[in-house]
C-alpha positions as CSV (number, residue, x, y, z in Angstrom):
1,X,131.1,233.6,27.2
2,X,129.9,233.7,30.1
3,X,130.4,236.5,33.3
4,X,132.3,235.6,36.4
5,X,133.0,237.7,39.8
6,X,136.1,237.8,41.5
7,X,136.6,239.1,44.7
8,X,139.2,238.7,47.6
9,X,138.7,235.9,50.0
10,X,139.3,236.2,53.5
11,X,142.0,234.1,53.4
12,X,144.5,236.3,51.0
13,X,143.5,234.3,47.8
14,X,141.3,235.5,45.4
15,X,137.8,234.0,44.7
16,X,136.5,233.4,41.1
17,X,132.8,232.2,40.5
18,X,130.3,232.3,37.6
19,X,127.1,233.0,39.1
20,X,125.1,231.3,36.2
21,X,126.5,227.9,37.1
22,X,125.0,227.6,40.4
23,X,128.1,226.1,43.2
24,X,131.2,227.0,39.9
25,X,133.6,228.7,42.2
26,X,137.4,228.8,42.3
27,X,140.4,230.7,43.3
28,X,143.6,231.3,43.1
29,X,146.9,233.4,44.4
30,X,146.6,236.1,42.2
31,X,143.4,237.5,40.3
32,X,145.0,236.3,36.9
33,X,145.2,232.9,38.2
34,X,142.0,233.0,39.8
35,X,140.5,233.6,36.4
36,X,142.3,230.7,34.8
37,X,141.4,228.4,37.6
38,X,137.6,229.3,37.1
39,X,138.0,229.2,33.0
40,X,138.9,225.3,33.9
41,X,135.6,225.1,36.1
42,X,133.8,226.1,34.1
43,X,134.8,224.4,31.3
44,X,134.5,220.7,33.6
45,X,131.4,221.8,34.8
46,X,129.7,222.3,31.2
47,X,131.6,218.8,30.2
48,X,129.8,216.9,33.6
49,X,126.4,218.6,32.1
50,X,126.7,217.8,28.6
51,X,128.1,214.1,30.0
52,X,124.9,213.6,32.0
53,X,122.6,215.0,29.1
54,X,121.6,217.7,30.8
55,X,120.7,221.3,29.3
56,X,123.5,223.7,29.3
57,X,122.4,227.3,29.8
């Protein structure tokens, strides 16, 4: 599991990032779809990691 931060973003859609992946941000619409658009980030950006053999933390 791992933590993420929402917040609003100055253009009306809501921001999504998981400040222990370094540059894994995302938003969305609406909060809930912020959080499943940074769920799918985060889950490519541990896939790229593992795909490149490097150490997920």
């Amino acid at each position: 599991m791992r933590q993420i931060i929402i917040y609003p973003g100055k253009d009306g859609y809501w921001v999504a990032e998981c400040p222990t992946l370094t540059g894994c941000i995302s938003q969305g619409k609406t909060k809930q779809e912020a959080i499943v658009n940074i769920k799918e980030a985060i889950d490519l950006y541990i896939e790229v990691l593992q795909e490149k053999g490097l150490l997920v933390r």
